[in-house]
FIPATOR-144238 format. One record per residue (C-alpha): residue in one letter; x, y, z. Coordinates in Angstrom, 3 decimals, always signed. Layout:
<sites>
  aa         X         Y         Z
   A         X         Y         Z
...
</sites>
This chain:
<sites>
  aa         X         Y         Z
   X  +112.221   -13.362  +170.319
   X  +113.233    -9.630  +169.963
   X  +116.503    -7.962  +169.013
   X  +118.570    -5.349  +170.385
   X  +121.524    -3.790  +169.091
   X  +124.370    -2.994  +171.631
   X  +127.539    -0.688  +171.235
   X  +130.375    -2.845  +172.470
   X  +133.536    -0.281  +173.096
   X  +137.300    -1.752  +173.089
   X  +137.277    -4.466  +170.164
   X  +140.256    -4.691  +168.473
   X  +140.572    -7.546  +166.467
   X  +138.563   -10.918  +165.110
   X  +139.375   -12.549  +168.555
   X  +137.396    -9.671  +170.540
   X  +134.221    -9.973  +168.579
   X  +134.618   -14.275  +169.012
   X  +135.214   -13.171  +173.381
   X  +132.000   -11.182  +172.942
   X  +130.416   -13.691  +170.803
   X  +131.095   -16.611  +173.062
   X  +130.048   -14.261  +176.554
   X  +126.240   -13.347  +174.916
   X  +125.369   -16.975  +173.629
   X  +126.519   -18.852  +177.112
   X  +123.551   -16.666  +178.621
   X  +120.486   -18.506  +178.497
   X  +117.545   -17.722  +176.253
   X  +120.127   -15.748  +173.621
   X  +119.132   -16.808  +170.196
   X  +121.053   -15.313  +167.080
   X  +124.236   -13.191  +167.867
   X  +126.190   -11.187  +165.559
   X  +129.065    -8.760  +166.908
   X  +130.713    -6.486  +163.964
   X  +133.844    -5.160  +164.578
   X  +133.563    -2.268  +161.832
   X  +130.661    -1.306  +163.493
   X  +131.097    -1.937  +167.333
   X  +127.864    -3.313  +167.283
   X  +126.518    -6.645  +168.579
   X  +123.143    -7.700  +167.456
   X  +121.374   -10.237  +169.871
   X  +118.145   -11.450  +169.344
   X  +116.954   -13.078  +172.710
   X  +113.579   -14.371  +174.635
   X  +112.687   -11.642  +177.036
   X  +111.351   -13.764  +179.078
   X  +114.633   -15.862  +179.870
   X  +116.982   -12.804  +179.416
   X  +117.123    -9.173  +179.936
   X  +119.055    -6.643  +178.563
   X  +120.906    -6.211  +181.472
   X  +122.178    -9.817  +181.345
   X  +123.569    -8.918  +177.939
   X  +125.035    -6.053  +179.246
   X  +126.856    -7.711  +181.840
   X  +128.023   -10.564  +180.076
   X  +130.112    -8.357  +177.303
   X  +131.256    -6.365  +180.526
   X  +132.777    -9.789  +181.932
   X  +134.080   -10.264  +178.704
   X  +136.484    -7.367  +179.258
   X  +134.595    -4.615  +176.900
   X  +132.438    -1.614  +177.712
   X  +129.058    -1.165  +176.058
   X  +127.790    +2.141  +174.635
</sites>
């Protein structure tokens, strides 16, 4: 597994970081997620050979946010 932190732009409130949340851990391989809305940041740690960063990318796009 390895980790990445992502800048997720646009959360407002408890239910953007659960939209985020939910997009990153439907993608397959995606271990541990945490998304901090203080922050803007969502830790992922994910199996690079399942998932690519891109794929994360994407999925909190699709959830409505930009990332950093």
């Amino acid at each position: 597994m390895e980790t990445i932190a992502i800048d997720v732009v646009g959360m407002h409130c408890q239910a953007c970081v659960k939209s985020v949340s939910t997009a990153i851990q439907a993608l397959p391989g995606v271990g541990r997620v945490e998304v901090a809305l203080d922050s803007g940041k969502a830790t992922i740690s994910y199996d690079p050979s399942v998932a690519n960063i891109a794929q994360l990318r994407g999925a909190i796009e699709e959830a409505g946010f930009d990332v950093g």
